[in-house]
N, C-alpha and C positions, 0 to 999 in steps of 0.2 A: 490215428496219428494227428497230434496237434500242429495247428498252426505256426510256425516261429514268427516269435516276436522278438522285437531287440529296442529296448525300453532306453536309450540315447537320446540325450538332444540332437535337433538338428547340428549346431556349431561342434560337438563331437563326431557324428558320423562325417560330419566335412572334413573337421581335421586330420580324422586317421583313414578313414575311407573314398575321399575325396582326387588322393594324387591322380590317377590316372586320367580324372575327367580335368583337372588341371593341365597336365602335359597334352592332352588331345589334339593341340594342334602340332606339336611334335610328333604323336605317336600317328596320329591319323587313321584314327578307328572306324573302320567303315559299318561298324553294327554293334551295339550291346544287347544284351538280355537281362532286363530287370529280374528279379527274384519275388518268389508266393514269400516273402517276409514282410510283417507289418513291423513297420516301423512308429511304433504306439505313441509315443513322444511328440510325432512330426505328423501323422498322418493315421485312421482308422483304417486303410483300405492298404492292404499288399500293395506292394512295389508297383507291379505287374498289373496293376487296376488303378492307379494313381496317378492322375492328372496333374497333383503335385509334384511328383516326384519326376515324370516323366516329363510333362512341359516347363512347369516351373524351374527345376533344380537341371533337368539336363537340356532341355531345348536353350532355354533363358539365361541363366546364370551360368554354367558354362558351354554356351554356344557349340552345344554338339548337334551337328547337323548329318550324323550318321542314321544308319536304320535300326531301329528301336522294335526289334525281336521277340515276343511275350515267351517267357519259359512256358515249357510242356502244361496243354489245358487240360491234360489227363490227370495233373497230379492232385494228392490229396489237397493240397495248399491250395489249391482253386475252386473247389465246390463251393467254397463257403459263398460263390458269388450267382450260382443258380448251374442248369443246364448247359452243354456244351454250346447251345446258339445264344446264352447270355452271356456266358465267360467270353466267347469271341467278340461281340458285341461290345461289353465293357471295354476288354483290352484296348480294341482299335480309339472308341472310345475314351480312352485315356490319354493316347497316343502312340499306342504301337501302332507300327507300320504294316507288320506281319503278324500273326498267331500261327503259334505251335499248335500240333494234335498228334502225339507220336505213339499211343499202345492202345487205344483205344479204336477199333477196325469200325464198328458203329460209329463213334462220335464224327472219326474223320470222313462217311457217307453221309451221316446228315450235315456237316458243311460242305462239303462237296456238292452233293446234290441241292443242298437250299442252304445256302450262304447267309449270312448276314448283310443286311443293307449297309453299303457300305457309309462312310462319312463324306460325301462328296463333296465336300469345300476344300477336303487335302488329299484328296486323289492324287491330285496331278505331282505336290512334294511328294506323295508316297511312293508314286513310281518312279520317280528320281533317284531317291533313295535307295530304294530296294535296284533300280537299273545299275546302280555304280558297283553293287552285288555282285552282278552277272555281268560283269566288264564291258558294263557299257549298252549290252543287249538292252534294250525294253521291253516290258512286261507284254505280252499278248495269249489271254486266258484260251483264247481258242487256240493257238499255235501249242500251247501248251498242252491241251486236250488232246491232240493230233500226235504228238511227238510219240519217239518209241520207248521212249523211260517211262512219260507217265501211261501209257497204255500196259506196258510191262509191270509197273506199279500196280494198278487196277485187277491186273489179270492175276497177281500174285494174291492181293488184299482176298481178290474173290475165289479164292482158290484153297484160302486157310478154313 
């Protein structure tokens, strides 16, 4: 399966693509999910791996200060960028806040088990962000380890 690509200028993709990150302070989105599409025109690198697109175009220009969610790193559209611990890597990287890992039961033990270093100059927005998620909760990776979802998670993954 090939990569999508969408061969637009940037002032095109703004124009017809653009409204929602416009009303954003109306709509008040608390999280997007870039897309594995390059946008060839504007950028070499999928949505979802683009510092352009993700800081420049949505942190910067319009001031979305939501959490910035990497679509699925299992999907075809994201090999192109290496291993499961370089696609996460890139993503945060970019500026997502979070990565996805949703069909792949390997991919999501080797992050799990060995993470990616994180980017720690935006830790601390990151958990902000992702905290207004969870209404408010803040993030705690051990509390989360403990809990009975993700142990019921664990106990299923290991069980298929």
């Amino acid at each position: 399966m090939a990569l999508p690509h969408d061969n637009r200028s940037l002032n095109e993709i703004l124009k017809v693509d653009a409204l929602p990150y416009q009303l954003n302070s109306t709509l008040n989105m608390a999280s997007i999910m870039p897309a594995h599409v390059v946008y060839s025109e504007v950028d070499p690198m999928p949505a979802c791996f683009s510092s352009f697109w993700i800081q420049e175009v949505l942190r910067v220009k319009f001031s979305f200060d939501g959490a910035v969610i990497s679509d699925d790193l299992d999907m075809v559209g994201a090999h192109g960028v290496g291993d499961i611990r370089a696609r996460a890597s890139a993503a945060l990287q970019a500026g997502c806040d979070a990565v996805l890992v949703c069909n792949n039961f390997d991919d999501i033990d080797t992050l799990v088990n060995n993470p990616v270093p994180e980017v720690h100059e935006h830790m601390e927005v990151r958990n902000r962000r992702l905290g207004r998620l969870l209404s408010g909760q803040s993030l705690n990776w051990e509390n989360l380890r403990q809990s009975y979802m993700y142990q019921a998670a664990i106990d299923r993954i290991t069980n298929i």
